[in-house]
N, C-alpha and C positions, 0 to 999 in steps of 0.2 A: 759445538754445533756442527752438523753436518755439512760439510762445504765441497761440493764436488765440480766439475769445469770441464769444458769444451773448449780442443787447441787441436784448428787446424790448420793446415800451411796451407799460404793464399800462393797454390801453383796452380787454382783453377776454380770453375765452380764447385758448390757444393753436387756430389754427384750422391748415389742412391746409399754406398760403402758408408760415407762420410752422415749421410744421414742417418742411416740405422745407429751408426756412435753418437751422434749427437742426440737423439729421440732417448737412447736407453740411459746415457748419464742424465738429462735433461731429468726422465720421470722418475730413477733413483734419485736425484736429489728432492723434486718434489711430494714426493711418497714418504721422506722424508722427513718434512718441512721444514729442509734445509735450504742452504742457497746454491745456485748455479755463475758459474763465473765463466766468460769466454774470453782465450787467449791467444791470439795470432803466432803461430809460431815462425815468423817471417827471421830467424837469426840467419839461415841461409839467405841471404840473399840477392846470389845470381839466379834464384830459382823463383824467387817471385816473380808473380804476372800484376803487371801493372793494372789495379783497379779489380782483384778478386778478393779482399779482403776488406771491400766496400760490399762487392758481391756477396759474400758468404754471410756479409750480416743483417743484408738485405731480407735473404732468401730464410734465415732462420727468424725475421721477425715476421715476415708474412706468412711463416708457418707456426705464429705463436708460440716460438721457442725463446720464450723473451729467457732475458739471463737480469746479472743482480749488478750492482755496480760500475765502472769502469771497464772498457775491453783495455787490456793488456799488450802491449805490440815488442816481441825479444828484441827486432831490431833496437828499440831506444833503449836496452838493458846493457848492452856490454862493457860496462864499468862494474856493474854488477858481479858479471861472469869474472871478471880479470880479480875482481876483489878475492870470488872464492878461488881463482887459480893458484890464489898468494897463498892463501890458508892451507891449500893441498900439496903445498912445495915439499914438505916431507915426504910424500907418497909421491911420487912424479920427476920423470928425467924427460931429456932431449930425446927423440928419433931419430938419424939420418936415413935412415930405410928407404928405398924409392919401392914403388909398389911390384917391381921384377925383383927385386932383394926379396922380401915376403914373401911373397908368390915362389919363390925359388928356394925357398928354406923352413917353410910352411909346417905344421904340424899337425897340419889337417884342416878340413875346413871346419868352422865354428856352426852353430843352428843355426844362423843368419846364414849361412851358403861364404861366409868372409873368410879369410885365411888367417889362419890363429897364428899367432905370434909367437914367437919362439924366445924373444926376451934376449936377442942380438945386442939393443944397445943401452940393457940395466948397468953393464959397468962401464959404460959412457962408451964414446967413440970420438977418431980423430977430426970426423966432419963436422962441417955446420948442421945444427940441430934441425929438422923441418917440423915435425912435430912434436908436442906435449902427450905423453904416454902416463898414466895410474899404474901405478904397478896391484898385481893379481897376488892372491894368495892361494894357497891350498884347503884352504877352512869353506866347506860346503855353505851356501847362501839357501837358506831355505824361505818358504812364505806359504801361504795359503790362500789360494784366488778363491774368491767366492761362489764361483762357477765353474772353475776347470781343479780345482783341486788343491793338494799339496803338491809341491814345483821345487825343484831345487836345482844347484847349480853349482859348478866349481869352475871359477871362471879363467885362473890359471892353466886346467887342466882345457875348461871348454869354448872358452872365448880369449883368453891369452890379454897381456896389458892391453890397454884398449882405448884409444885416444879423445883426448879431451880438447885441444888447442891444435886444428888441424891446416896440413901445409899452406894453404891457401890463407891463413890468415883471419877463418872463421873459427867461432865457438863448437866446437861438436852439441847436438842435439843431448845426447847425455848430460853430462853437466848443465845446460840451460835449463832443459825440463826440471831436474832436481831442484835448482837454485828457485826455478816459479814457481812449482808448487808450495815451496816453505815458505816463500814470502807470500803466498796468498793466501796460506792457511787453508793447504788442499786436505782435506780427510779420506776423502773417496775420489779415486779416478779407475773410472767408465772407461773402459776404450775397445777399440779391436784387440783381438786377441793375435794378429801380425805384430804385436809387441812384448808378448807375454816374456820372450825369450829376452828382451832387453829388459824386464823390472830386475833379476838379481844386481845387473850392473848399475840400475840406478840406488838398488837399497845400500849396494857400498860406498858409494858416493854419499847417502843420505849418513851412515856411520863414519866416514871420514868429516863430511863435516859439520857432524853432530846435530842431524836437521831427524823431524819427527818420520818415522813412515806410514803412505796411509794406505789403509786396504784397498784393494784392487779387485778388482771384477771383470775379465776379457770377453768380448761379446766374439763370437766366430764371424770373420772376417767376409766380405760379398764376393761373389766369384761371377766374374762373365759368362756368355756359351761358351768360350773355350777354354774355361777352367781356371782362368787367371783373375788372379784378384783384382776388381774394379777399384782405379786408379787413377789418378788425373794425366800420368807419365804414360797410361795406355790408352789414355782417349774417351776416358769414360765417358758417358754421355751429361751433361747438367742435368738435374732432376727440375721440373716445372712446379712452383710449390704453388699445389693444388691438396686436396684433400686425399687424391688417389695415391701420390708420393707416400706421403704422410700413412697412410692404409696399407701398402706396400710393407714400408720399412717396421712399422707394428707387427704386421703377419710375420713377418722375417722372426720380431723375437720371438714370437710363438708365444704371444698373449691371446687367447681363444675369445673370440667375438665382441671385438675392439674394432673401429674405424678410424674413432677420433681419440685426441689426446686426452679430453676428459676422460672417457672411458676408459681407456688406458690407465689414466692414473690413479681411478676411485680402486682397480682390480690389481694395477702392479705387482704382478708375480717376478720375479727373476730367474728365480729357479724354475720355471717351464722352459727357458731358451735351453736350445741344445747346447751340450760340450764338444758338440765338433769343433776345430778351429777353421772351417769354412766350409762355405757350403753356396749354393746359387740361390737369389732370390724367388720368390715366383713371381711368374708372368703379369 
Protein backbone atom coordinates (compact mmCIF):
# COMPACT_ATOMS: atom_id res chain seq x y z
CA UNK A 1 0.00 0.00 0.00
CA UNK A 2 1.09 3.32 -0.78
CA UNK A 3 2.49 5.00 2.42
CA UNK A 4 4.09 8.35 1.82
CA UNK A 5 5.00 11.23 4.98
CA UNK A 6 5.63 14.60 5.75
CA UNK A 7 9.12 15.43 8.17
CA UNK A 8 9.72 18.51 9.09
CA UNK A 9 12.22 19.99 11.54
CA UNK A 10 10.35 22.10 14.29
CA UNK A 11 13.19 25.15 13.78
CA UNK A 12 10.03 27.17 12.96
CA UNK A 13 6.81 27.78 11.51
CA UNK A 14 5.47 26.12 8.77
CA UNK A 15 6.52 28.65 5.96
CA UNK A 16 5.41 28.63 2.12
CA UNK A 17 8.87 26.02 0.94
CA UNK A 18 7.63 23.66 3.70
CA UNK A 19 4.17 23.89 2.45
CA UNK A 20 4.45 23.33 -1.16
CA UNK A 21 6.30 19.86 0.26
CA UNK A 22 3.95 19.15 2.42
CA UNK A 23 0.61 19.80 -0.17
CA UNK A 24 2.52 17.70 -3.07
CA UNK A 25 3.28 14.54 -0.69
CA UNK A 26 -0.09 15.06 1.07
CA UNK A 27 -2.02 14.76 -2.55
CA UNK A 28 0.42 12.02 -4.02
CA UNK A 29 -0.41 9.86 -1.28
CA UNK A 30 -4.13 10.75 -1.47
CA UNK A 31 -4.37 10.24 -5.32
CA UNK A 32 -3.32 7.35 -4.26
CA UNK A 33 -5.49 6.09 -1.80
CA UNK A 34 -2.79 5.61 0.24
CA UNK A 35 -1.75 6.94 3.70
CA UNK A 36 0.06 9.97 4.72
CA UNK A 37 2.22 9.97 7.85
CA UNK A 38 3.82 13.05 9.70
CA UNK A 39 7.23 12.98 11.34
CA UNK A 40 9.03 15.45 13.42
CA UNK A 41 12.43 15.35 12.49
CA UNK A 42 13.55 17.11 15.92
CA UNK A 43 16.89 14.49 16.35
CA UNK A 44 18.86 17.69 16.13
CA UNK A 45 18.03 19.18 18.93
CA UNK A 46 19.83 22.38 19.74
CA UNK A 47 18.05 23.54 16.78
CA UNK A 48 14.54 23.02 17.81
CA UNK A 49 12.28 25.99 18.70
CA UNK A 50 10.45 25.45 21.67
CA UNK A 51 6.67 24.94 20.68
CA UNK A 52 6.96 24.71 16.48
CA UNK A 53 6.27 21.25 16.27
CA UNK A 54 2.82 22.01 18.01
CA UNK A 55 2.97 24.84 15.53
CA UNK A 56 3.47 22.91 12.40
CA UNK A 57 0.72 20.50 13.27
CA UNK A 58 -1.53 22.97 14.12
CA UNK A 59 -1.17 24.89 10.82
CA UNK A 60 -1.43 21.54 8.63
CA UNK A 61 -4.74 20.57 10.27
CA UNK A 62 -6.41 23.94 9.65
CA UNK A 63 -5.17 23.56 6.33
CA UNK A 64 -6.80 20.12 6.08
CA UNK A 65 -3.65 18.24 5.62
CA UNK A 66 -4.99 15.84 8.07
CA UNK A 67 -2.28 12.71 8.03
CA UNK A 68 -2.98 8.88 9.27
CA UNK A 69 -1.91 7.59 12.52
CA UNK A 70 0.49 8.66 15.18
CA UNK A 71 3.01 11.87 14.65
CA UNK A 72 6.34 10.39 15.03
CA UNK A 73 8.99 12.61 17.02
CA UNK A 74 13.32 11.23 16.23
CA UNK A 75 14.15 12.89 19.33
CA UNK A 76 12.29 9.82 21.36
CA UNK A 77 14.12 7.22 18.75
CA UNK A 78 17.77 7.19 19.62
CA UNK A 79 18.03 3.74 20.78
CA UNK A 80 16.84 3.00 17.55
CA UNK A 81 19.55 4.98 15.77
CA UNK A 82 22.39 3.37 18.19
CA UNK A 83 20.77 -0.22 17.40
CA UNK A 84 21.28 0.34 13.54
CA UNK A 85 24.76 2.02 14.41
CA UNK A 86 25.65 -1.60 15.92
CA UNK A 87 24.44 -3.36 12.53
CA UNK A 88 26.75 -0.88 10.54
CA UNK A 89 29.97 -1.49 12.54
CA UNK A 90 31.39 -3.30 9.55
CA UNK A 91 31.12 -0.38 7.36
CA UNK A 92 32.14 2.29 9.76
CA UNK A 93 35.36 3.80 11.68
CA UNK A 94 36.26 6.63 14.30
CA UNK A 95 36.95 10.24 12.81
CA UNK A 96 39.37 12.42 14.57
CA UNK A 97 39.30 15.13 11.89
CA UNK A 98 38.55 18.60 13.17
CA UNK A 99 36.84 20.59 10.52
CA UNK A 100 40.34 22.71 9.58
CA UNK A 101 41.86 18.90 9.08
CA UNK A 102 39.07 18.45 6.16
CA UNK A 103 38.79 21.82 5.10
CA UNK A 104 42.72 21.50 4.52
CA UNK A 105 43.03 18.19 2.88
CA UNK A 106 39.74 18.34 0.99
CA UNK A 107 39.12 16.79 -2.34
CA UNK A 108 36.96 19.14 -3.46
CA UNK A 109 33.76 20.23 -2.52
CA UNK A 110 30.87 17.60 -2.55
CA UNK A 111 27.02 18.93 -4.45
CA UNK A 112 26.15 19.82 -0.98
CA UNK A 113 28.89 22.81 -1.21
CA UNK A 114 30.74 20.14 1.90
CA UNK A 115 34.19 19.20 1.70
CA UNK A 116 34.52 15.70 0.58
CA UNK A 117 36.55 13.51 2.44
CA UNK A 118 39.49 12.21 1.69
CA UNK A 119 39.36 9.00 3.80
CA UNK A 120 42.44 10.38 6.38
CA UNK A 121 41.13 8.14 9.18
CA UNK A 122 39.85 4.58 7.31
CA UNK A 123 43.12 3.10 8.59
CA UNK A 124 42.37 4.45 12.14
CA UNK A 125 44.34 7.18 13.72
CA UNK A 126 46.26 7.92 17.07
CA UNK A 127 43.47 10.29 18.39
CA UNK A 128 40.23 9.98 20.22
CA UNK A 129 37.60 9.33 17.62
CA UNK A 130 34.95 12.32 17.28
CA UNK A 131 32.95 11.07 14.80
CA UNK A 132 31.24 7.74 13.26
CA UNK A 133 32.14 7.75 9.43
CA UNK A 134 30.34 4.90 6.61
CA UNK A 135 32.79 4.27 4.48
CA UNK A 136 32.03 5.10 0.43
CA UNK A 137 32.57 2.91 -2.29
CA UNK A 138 33.41 3.34 -6.02
CA UNK A 139 30.17 1.43 -7.34
CA UNK A 140 27.84 4.15 -8.96
CA UNK A 141 24.34 4.51 -6.82
CA UNK A 142 21.80 4.98 -9.36
CA UNK A 143 17.68 5.67 -9.07
CA UNK A 144 15.12 7.27 -10.87
CA UNK A 145 13.16 10.41 -9.47
CA UNK A 146 9.85 10.59 -10.73
CA UNK A 147 10.30 13.92 -11.75
CA UNK A 148 13.71 14.91 -12.18
CA UNK A 149 14.86 11.80 -13.78
CA UNK A 150 17.57 9.24 -13.79
CA UNK A 151 20.39 10.54 -10.95
CA UNK A 152 23.41 8.84 -10.11
CA UNK A 153 26.17 9.17 -7.83
CA UNK A 154 29.64 7.89 -6.78
CA UNK A 155 29.78 8.90 -3.37
CA UNK A 156 33.42 7.96 -2.89
CA UNK A 157 34.37 9.92 -5.60
CA UNK A 158 31.40 12.67 -5.01
CA UNK A 159 30.61 13.00 -1.41
CA UNK A 160 33.59 10.97 0.22
CA UNK A 161 32.67 8.74 3.70
CA UNK A 162 30.23 10.73 5.20
CA UNK A 163 29.09 10.77 8.73
CA UNK A 164 26.60 9.17 10.69
CA UNK A 165 27.32 9.68 14.58
CA UNK A 166 28.29 13.19 14.68
CA UNK A 167 30.86 15.09 17.18
CA UNK A 168 28.47 16.65 19.15
CA UNK A 169 27.04 13.50 20.21
CA UNK A 170 23.96 13.67 17.89
CA UNK A 171 22.58 11.09 15.12
CA UNK A 172 23.29 12.69 11.57
CA UNK A 173 20.02 13.26 9.79
CA UNK A 174 21.05 10.39 7.21
CA UNK A 175 20.92 7.39 9.19
CA UNK A 176 17.68 8.70 11.14
CA UNK A 177 15.67 9.34 8.05
CA UNK A 178 16.66 5.98 6.58
CA UNK A 179 15.98 4.07 9.91
CA UNK A 180 12.14 6.19 9.82
CA UNK A 181 11.25 5.44 6.79
CA UNK A 182 11.70 1.56 7.18
CA UNK A 183 10.10 1.41 10.34
CA UNK A 184 7.07 3.34 9.03
CA UNK A 185 6.80 1.59 6.00
CA UNK A 186 7.51 4.60 3.69
CA UNK A 187 6.98 3.82 -0.15
CA UNK A 188 7.01 7.09 -1.54
CA UNK A 189 8.78 10.21 -0.12
CA UNK A 190 7.66 13.68 -1.58
CA UNK A 191 9.98 16.22 -0.79
CA UNK A 192 12.16 19.16 -1.97
CA UNK A 193 14.36 18.62 -4.43
CA UNK A 194 17.30 20.46 -1.91
CA UNK A 195 17.58 16.90 -1.04
CA UNK A 196 17.81 14.98 -4.24
CA UNK A 197 21.65 14.99 -3.93
CA UNK A 198 21.42 13.32 -0.41
CA UNK A 199 19.00 10.13 -1.60
CA UNK A 200 22.14 8.14 -3.22
CA UNK A 201 23.63 8.39 0.43
CA UNK A 202 20.44 7.31 1.96
CA UNK A 203 19.87 4.25 -0.52
CA UNK A 204 23.33 3.01 0.74
CA UNK A 205 22.50 3.08 4.10
CA UNK A 206 19.11 1.39 2.98
CA UNK A 207 21.60 -1.59 1.32
CA UNK A 208 23.81 -1.78 4.22
CA UNK A 209 21.24 -2.27 6.32
CA UNK A 210 18.99 -4.28 4.29
CA UNK A 211 15.95 -1.93 4.67
CA UNK A 212 13.47 -1.59 1.32
CA UNK A 213 13.86 1.59 -1.02
CA UNK A 214 11.00 3.74 -1.83
CA UNK A 215 10.71 5.85 -4.92
CA UNK A 216 11.09 9.32 -4.72
CA UNK A 217 9.74 12.39 -6.32
CA UNK A 218 11.70 15.95 -5.72
CA UNK A 219 9.49 18.82 -5.95
CA UNK A 220 11.88 22.29 -7.03
CA UNK A 221 12.63 23.94 -4.02
CA UNK A 222 10.99 27.85 -3.14
CA UNK A 223 13.36 30.67 -3.54
CA UNK A 224 12.86 34.27 -1.92
CA UNK A 225 13.28 37.82 -3.94
CA UNK A 226 16.81 37.22 -3.55
CA UNK A 227 17.18 33.96 -4.89
CA UNK A 228 17.63 31.98 -1.81
CA UNK A 229 15.81 29.15 -0.78
CA UNK A 230 13.00 29.94 1.64
CA UNK A 231 14.15 28.66 4.91
CA UNK A 232 13.32 28.86 8.57
CA UNK A 233 17.44 29.75 9.12
CA UNK A 234 16.70 32.92 6.65
CA UNK A 235 13.72 34.17 8.11
CA UNK A 236 11.10 33.00 6.08
CA UNK A 237 8.06 34.38 6.80
CA UNK A 238 5.13 31.80 8.65
CA UNK A 239 2.52 31.14 6.07
CA UNK A 240 -1.17 32.30 7.48
CA UNK A 241 -3.28 29.01 6.80
CA UNK A 242 -5.92 30.61 4.79
CA UNK A 243 -7.03 29.34 1.59
CA UNK A 244 -4.87 31.87 -0.32
CA UNK A 245 -1.50 29.92 1.21
CA UNK A 246 -2.94 26.85 0.32
CA UNK A 247 -3.73 28.56 -3.69
CA UNK A 248 -0.22 29.77 -3.51
CA UNK A 249 1.61 26.58 -2.92
CA UNK A 250 -0.96 24.61 -5.57
CA UNK A 251 0.00 27.23 -8.45
CA UNK A 252 3.74 26.57 -7.41
CA UNK A 253 3.21 22.83 -8.64
CA UNK A 254 1.65 23.82 -11.61
CA UNK A 255 -1.60 21.95 -11.22
CA UNK A 256 -3.80 24.35 -13.79
CA UNK A 257 -6.91 25.74 -12.31
CA UNK A 258 -7.02 24.33 -8.76
CA UNK A 259 -7.55 26.62 -5.54
CA UNK A 260 -8.54 24.15 -3.30
CA UNK A 261 -7.31 20.81 -2.12
CA UNK A 262 -10.22 18.96 -3.51
CA UNK A 263 -9.63 20.21 -6.80
CA UNK A 264 -6.24 19.44 -6.58
CA UNK A 265 -6.64 15.97 -5.83
CA UNK A 266 -9.73 14.92 -8.15
CA UNK A 267 -6.93 16.34 -11.12
CA UNK A 268 -3.53 15.35 -9.47
CA UNK A 269 -1.03 15.54 -12.12
CA UNK A 270 2.65 15.46 -11.03
CA UNK A 271 4.26 15.47 -14.05
CA UNK A 272 3.08 19.13 -14.97
CA UNK A 273 5.49 20.44 -11.96
CA UNK A 274 8.54 21.78 -13.43
CA UNK A 275 12.12 19.99 -13.27
CA UNK A 276 13.69 23.00 -12.23
CA UNK A 277 15.31 22.27 -8.81
CA UNK A 278 14.08 25.87 -7.82
CA UNK A 279 12.39 28.45 -8.71
CA UNK A 280 10.25 31.65 -6.84
CA UNK A 281 6.85 31.31 -5.99
CA UNK A 282 4.21 33.79 -7.33
CA UNK A 283 3.08 36.74 -5.90
Amino acid sequence: MYTGRFAPSPTGALHMGSLIAAAASWLDARAAGGRWLVRIEDVDQPRAVHGAAAQILETLDALGLWWDGDVVYQGARHRVYRDALERLQAHTYWCSCTRREIADSSLGLAVDGAHIYPGTCRAGSAREGRCLRVLTGPEKIRFVDRLQGAQSQILERDIGDFVLYRADGLFAYQLAVVVDDAAQGITEVVRGADLLDSTPRQILLQRLLGLPTPRYLHVPVALDAAGEKLSKQMGAAPIEADASALARALGFLAQPGVATLDEALRDWTPELISRRRAMAPAP
